[in-house]
MDAnalysis code that builds the backbone (N, CA, C; Angstrom):
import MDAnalysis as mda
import numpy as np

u = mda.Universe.empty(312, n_residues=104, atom_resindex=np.repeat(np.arange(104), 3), trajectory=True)
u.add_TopologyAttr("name", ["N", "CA", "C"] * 104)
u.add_TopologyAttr("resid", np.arange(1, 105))
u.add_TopologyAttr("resname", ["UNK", "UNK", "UNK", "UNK", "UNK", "UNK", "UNK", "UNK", "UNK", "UNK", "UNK", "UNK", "UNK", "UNK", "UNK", "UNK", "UNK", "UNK", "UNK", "UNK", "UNK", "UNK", "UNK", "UNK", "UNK", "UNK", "UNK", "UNK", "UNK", "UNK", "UNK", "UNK", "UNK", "UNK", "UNK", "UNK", "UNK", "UNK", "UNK", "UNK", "UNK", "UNK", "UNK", "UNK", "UNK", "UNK", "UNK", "UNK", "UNK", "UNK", "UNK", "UNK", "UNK", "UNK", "UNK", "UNK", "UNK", "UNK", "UNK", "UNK", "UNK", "UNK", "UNK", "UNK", "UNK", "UNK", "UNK", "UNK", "UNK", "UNK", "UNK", "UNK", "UNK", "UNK", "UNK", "UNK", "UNK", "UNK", "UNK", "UNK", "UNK", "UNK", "UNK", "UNK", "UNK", "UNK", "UNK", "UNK", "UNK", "UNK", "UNK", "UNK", "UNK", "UNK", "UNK", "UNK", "UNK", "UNK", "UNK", "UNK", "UNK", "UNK", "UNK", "UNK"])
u.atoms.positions = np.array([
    [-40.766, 13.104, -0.509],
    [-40.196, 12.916, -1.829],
    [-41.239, 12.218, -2.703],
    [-40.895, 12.708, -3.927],
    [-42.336, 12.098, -5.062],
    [-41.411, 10.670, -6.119],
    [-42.681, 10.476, -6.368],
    [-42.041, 8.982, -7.214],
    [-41.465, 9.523, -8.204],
    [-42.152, 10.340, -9.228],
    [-41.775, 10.684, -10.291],
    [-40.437, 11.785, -10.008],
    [-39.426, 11.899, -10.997],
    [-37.926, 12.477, -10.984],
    [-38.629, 13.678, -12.159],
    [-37.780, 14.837, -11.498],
    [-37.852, 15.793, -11.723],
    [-37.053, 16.228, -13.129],
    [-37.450, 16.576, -14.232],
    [-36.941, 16.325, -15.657],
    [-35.353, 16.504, -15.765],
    [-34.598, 17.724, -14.780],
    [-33.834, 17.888, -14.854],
    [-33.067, 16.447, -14.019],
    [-33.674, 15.770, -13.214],
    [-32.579, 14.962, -12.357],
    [-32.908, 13.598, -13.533],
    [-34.013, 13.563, -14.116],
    [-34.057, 12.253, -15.612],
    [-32.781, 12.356, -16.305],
    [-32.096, 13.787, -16.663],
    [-31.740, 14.237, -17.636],
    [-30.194, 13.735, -17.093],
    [-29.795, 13.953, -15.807],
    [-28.666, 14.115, -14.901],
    [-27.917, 12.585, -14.605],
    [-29.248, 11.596, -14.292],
    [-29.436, 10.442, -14.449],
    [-29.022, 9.307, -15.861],
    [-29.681, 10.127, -16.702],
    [-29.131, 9.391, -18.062],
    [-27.943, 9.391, -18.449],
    [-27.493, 11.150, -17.904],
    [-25.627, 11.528, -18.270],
    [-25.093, 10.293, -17.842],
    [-24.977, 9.817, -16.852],
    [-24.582, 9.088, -15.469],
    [-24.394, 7.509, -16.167],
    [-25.837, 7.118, -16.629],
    [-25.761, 5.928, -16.687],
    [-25.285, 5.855, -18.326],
    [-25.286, 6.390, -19.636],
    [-24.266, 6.729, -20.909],
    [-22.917, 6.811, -20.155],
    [-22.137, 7.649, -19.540],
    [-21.101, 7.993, -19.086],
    [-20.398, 6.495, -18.564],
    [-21.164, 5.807, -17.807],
    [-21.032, 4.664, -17.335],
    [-20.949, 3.493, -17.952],
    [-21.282, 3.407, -18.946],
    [-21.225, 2.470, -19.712],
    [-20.372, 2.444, -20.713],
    [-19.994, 3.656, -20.913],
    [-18.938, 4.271, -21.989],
    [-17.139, 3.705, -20.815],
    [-17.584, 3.832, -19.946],
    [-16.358, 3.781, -19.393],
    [-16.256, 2.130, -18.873],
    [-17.147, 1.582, -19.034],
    [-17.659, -0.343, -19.008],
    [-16.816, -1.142, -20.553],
    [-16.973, -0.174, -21.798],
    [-16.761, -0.484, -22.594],
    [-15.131, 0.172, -22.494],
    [-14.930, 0.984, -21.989],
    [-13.465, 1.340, -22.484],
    [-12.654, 0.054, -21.662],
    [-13.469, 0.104, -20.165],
    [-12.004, -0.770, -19.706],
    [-12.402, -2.373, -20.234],
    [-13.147, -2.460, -20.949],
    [-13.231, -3.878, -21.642],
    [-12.275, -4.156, -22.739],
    [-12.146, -2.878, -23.741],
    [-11.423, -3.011, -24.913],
    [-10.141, -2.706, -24.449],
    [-9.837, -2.279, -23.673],
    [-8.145, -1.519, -23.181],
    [-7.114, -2.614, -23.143],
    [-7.901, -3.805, -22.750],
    [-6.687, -5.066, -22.124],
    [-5.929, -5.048, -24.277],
    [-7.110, -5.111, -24.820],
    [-7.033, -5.835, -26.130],
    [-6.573, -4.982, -27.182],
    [-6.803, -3.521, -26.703],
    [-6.294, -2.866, -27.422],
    [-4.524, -2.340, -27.085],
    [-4.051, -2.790, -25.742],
    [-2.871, -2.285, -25.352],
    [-1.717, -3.807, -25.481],
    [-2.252, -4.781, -25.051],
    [-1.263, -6.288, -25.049],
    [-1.647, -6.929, -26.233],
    [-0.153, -6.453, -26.942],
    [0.347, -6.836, -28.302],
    [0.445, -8.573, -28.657],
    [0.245, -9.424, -29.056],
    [0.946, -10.895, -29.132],
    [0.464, -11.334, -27.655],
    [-0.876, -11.235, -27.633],
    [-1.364, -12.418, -26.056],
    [-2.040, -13.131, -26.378],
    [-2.011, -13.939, -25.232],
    [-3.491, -15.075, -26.006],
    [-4.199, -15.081, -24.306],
    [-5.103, -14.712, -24.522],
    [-6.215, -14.839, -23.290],
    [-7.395, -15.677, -23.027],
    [-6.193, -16.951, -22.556],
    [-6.671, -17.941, -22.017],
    [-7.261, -18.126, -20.923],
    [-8.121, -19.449, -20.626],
    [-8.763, -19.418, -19.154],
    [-7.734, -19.918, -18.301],
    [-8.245, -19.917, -17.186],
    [-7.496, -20.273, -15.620],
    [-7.048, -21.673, -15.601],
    [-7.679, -22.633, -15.956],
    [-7.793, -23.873, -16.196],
    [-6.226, -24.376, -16.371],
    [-6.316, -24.231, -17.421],
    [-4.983, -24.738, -17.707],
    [-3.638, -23.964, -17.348],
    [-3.767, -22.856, -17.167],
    [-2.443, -22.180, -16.440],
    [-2.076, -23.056, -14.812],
    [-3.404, -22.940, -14.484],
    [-3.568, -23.496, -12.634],
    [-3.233, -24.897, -12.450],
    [-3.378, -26.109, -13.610],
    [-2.463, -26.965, -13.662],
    [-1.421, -27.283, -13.846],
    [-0.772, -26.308, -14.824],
    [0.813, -26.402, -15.094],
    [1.296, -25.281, -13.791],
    [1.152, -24.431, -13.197],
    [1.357, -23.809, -11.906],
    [1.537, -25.278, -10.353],
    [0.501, -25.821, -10.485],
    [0.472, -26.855, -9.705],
    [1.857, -28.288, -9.932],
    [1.534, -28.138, -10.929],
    [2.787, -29.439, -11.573],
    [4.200, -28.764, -11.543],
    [4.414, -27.889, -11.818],
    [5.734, -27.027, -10.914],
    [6.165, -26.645, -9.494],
    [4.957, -26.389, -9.027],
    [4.927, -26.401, -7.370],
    [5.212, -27.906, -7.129],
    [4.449, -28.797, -7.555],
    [4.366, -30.107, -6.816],
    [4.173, -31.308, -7.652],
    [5.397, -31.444, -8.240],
    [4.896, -32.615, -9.094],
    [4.848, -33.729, -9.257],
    [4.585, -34.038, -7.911],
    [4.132, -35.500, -7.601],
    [2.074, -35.005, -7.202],
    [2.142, -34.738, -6.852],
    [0.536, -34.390, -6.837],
    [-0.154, -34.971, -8.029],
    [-1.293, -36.109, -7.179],
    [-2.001, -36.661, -8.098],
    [-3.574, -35.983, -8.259],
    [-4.079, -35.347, -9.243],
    [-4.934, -34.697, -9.675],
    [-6.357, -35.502, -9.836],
    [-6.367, -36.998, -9.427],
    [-7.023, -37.914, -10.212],
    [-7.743, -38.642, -8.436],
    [-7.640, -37.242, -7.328],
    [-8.062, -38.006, -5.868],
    [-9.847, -37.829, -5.853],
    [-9.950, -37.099, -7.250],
    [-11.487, -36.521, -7.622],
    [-11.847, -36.276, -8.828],
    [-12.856, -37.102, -9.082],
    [-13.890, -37.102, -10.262],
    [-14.940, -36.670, -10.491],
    [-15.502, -36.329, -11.880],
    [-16.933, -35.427, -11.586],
    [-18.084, -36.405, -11.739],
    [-18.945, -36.259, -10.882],
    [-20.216, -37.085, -11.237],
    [-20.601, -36.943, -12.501],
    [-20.804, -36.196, -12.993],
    [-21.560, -36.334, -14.428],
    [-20.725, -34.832, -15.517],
    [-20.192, -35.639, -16.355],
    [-19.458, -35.230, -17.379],
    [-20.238, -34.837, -18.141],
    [-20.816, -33.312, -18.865],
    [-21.310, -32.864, -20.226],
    [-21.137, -33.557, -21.057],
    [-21.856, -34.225, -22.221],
    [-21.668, -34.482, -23.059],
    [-20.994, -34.092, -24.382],
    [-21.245, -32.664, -24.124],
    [-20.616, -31.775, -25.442],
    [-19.880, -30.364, -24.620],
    [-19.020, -29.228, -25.917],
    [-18.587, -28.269, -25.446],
    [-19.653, -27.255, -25.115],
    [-20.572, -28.016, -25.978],
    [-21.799, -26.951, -25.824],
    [-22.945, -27.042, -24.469],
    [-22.942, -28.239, -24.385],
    [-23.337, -27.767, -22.684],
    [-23.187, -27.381, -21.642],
    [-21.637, -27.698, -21.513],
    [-21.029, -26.944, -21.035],
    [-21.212, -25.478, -20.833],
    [-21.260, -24.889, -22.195],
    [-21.077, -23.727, -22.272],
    [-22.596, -23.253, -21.997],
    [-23.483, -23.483, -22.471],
    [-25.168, -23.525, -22.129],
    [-25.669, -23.723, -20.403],
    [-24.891, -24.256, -20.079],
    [-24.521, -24.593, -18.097],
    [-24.312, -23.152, -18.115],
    [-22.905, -23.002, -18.196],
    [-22.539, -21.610, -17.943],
    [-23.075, -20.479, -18.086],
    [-23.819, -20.155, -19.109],
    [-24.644, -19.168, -19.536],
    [-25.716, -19.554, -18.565],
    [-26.485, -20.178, -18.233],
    [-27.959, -20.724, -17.476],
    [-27.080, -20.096, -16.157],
    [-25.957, -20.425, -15.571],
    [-25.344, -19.826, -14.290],
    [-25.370, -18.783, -14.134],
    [-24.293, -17.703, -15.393],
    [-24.681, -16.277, -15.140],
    [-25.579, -15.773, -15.740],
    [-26.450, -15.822, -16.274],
    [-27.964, -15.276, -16.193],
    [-28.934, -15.123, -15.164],
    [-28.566, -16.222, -14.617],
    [-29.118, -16.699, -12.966],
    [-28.700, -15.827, -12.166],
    [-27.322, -15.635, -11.921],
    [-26.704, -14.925, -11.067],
    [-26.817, -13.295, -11.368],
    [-26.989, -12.538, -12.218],
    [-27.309, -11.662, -13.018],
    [-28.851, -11.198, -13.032],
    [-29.504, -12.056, -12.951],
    [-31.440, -11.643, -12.184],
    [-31.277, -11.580, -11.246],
    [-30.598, -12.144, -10.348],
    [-30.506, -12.102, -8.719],
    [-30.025, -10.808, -8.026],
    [-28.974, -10.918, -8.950],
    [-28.127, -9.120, -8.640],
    [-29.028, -7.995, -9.130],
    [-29.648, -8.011, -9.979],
    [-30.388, -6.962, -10.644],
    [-31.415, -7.084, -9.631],
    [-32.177, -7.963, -9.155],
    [-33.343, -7.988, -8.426],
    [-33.100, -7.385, -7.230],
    [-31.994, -7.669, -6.728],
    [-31.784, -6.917, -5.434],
    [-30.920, -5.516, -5.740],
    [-30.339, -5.162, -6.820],
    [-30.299, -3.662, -6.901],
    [-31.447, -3.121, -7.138],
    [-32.568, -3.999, -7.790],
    [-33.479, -2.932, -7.995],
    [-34.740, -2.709, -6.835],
    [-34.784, -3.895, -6.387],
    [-35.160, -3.662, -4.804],
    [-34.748, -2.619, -3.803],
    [-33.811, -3.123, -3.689],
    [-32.989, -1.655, -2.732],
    [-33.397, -0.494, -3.022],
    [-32.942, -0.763, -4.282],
    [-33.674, 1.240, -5.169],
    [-34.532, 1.499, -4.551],
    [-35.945, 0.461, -5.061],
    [-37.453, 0.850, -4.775],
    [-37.630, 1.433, -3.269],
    [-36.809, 0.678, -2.469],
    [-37.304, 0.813, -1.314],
    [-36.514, 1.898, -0.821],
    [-35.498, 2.610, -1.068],
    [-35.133, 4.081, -1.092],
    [-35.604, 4.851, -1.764],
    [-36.180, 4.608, -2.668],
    [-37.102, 5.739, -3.523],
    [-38.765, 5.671, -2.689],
    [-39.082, 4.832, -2.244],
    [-40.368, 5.044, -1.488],
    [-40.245, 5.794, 0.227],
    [-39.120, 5.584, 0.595],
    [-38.845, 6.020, 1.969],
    [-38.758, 7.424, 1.559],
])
């Protein structure tokens, strides 16, 4: 097998990965375009009032965080630095794998 892809399988390839992304974006907009009057909140706060109904004597306060963000924004700048991180890692090893099935 040769490195270079044969114009027709470039061509077959691109369908694939447009097609794919088209359907990345549909099931992204679908939640938002079908549930009328929601509010799509994080986990956070549902998973405490879930907990305080299960058990509401449970004291929440048996653990503290070492070091508290200063702002919402580092927070959120943490988070982003996380999945970006996690997101080169995944890409690096899909695209590894590739290479090394495309050279075998």
């Amino acid at each position: 097998m040769t490195m270079q892809q044969k114009p027709q399988d470039q061509k077959r390839s691109w369908i694939w990965t447009v097609l794919g992304v088209i359907a990345i974006l549909f099931l992204l907009a679908w939640p938002l375009m079908t549930v009328k009057d929601s509010d799509f909140g994080g986990s956070d706060g549902v998973g405490s009032e879930v907990i305080a109904q299960i058990a509401p004597d449970y004291d929440p306060n048996w653990i503290s965080n070492v070091w508290t963000p200063p702002g919402s924004e580092t927070e959120s700048m943490l988070f982003g630095i996380q999945a970006a991180a996690g997101g080169i890692l995944i890409g690096y090893f899909f695209g590894y794998y590739r290479g090394k099935r495309q050279q075998s």
